[in-house]
N, C-alpha and C positions, 0 to 999 in steps of 0.2 A: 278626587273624592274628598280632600281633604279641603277645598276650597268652598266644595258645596255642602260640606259638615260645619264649617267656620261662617259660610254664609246666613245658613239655618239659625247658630247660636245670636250671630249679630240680628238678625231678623226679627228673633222671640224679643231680647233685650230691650232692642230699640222700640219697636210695635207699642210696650209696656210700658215704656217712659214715655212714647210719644200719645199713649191715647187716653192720659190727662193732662200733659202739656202740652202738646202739638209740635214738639221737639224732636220725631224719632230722625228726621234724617240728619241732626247736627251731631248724634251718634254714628247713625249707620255710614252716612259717607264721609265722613273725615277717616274711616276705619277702613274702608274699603279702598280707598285713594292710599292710605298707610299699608295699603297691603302690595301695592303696585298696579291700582285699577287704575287706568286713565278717566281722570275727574268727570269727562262729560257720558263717558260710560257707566262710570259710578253711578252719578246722576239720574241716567235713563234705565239701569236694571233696578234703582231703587224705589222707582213707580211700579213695580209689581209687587214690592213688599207695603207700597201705601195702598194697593189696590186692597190686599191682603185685613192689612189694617181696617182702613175706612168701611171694609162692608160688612166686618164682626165688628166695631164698635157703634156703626149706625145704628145698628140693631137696638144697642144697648141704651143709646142717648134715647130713642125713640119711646124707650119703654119709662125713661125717666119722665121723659115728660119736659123738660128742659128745652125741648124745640121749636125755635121762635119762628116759624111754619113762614107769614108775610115777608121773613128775608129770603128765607129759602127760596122760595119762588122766586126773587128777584135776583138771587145768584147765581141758580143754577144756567139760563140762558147767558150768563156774563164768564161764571166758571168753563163750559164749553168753548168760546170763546177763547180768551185768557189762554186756556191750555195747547188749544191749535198752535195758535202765535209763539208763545212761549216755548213750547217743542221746538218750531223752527229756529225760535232765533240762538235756542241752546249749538243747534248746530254751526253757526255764524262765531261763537265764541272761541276765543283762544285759551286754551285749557287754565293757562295761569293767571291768568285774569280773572278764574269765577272764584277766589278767596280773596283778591282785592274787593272787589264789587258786594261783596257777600257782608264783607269788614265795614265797608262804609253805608250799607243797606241799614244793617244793625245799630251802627253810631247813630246816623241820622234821625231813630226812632226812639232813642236815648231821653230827648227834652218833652215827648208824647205821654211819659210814663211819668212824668213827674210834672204833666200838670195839674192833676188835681187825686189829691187822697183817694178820692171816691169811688176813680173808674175800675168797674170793676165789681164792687160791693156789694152794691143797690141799685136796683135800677132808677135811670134817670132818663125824665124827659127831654128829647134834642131838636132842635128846630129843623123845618124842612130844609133849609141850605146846607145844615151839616149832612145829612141825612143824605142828600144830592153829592156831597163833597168825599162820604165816606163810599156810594156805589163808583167811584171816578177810581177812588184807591184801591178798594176791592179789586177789580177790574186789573189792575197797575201789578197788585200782589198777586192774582192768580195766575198773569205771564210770567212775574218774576219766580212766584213757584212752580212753575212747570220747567222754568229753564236753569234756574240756580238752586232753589231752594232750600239752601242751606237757613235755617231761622226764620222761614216764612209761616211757620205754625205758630211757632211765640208770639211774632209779630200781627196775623192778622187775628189773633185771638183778641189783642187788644186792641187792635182798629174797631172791631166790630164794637168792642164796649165802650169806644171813645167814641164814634161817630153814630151808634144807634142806643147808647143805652141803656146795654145788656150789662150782667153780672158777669164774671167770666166764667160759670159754667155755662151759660147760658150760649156765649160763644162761644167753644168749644164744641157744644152739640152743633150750633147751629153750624160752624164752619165744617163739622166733618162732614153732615149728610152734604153741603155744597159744596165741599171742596173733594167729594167723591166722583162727582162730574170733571172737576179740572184732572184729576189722575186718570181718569178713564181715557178724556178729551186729548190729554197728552200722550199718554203710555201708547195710546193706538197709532198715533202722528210716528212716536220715536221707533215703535217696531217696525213702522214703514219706511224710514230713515235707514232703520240696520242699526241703532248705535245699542238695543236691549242684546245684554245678557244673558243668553234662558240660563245658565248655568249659574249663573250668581240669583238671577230675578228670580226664579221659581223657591229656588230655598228661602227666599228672603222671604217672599208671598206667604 
């Protein structure tokens, strides 16, 4: 009881910082691994607190208005996707390996954020190759978050406004209604694995 009282608290927590920054699982799973969850376990019962997440804050992006509708379309057959693969390769992974990998995901997108003031701000026009270059990455981030996704909110909030554009509320909305398909796409994959939680995932949800 007390696992699934501590699950609940980490759940509400994380939900609330993750659904204006896209950050809840760089709270909820470093917390649940500190607790003695096996990382790739952590992982996979922390897709039903994103399920959780994504379909009350869709709601709410939707109503803002903020929803860049022509990505969406183009992510959600990619999100599906992404999440399939990702699920599976989660299981391939050696538990101490996904905060190496997670370390250097985050470094690497370090020189992205600092190249121009702008991204982010105001919207800005991008050419078709970026546009092409940013569905290749999306694609890249929606395996990576289905299988690690420790800082894949942060990060593809600003791909989307580096390679389409957007302001970053703008992606934010548009990444949760699409990145509600890759937690759907995955979570279903990892309950058929065996690696979900109900007793951590349902309090989290």
């Amino acid at each position: 009881m007390s696992t699934v009282l501590f699950s609940f608290f980490i759940g509400l927590i994380a939900s609330f910082y993750g659904s204006f920054t896209g950050g809840a699982g760089m709270l909820s799973i470093p917390v649940l691994i500190f607790i003695g969850i096996p990382a790739d376990i952590a992982v996979a019962s922390n897709k039903m607190g994103d399920f959780g997440r994504f379909t009350t804050s869709a709601f709410k992006f939707i109503r803002s208005q903020q929803v860049v509708w022509k990505l969406v379309f183009w992510f959600i057959p990619i999100s599906i996707i992404g999440g399939v693969i990702g699920a599976f390769l989660l299981s391939k992974f050696e538990v101490l390996n996904l905060q190496k990998i997670t370390g250097v995901m985050i470094i690497a997108f370090i020189p992205v954020l600092l190249l121009s003031k702008k991204i982010g701000i105001e919207n800005i026009e991008t050419s078709s190759v970026k546009k092409k270059n940013g569905m290749i990455c999306y694609f890249l981030m929606s395996i990576y978050g289905a299988s690690i996704q420790i800082g894949s909110g942060p990060i593809i909030i600003y791909l989307i406004s580096w390679f389409f554009g957007t302001t970053l509320i703008q992606s934010n909305a548009t990444s949760s209604i699409a990145w509600f398909f890759t937690t759907v796409s995955s979570l279903a994959s990892l309950i058929y694995l065996g690696y979900v939680n109900f007793h951590i995932g349902i309090p989290l949800m």
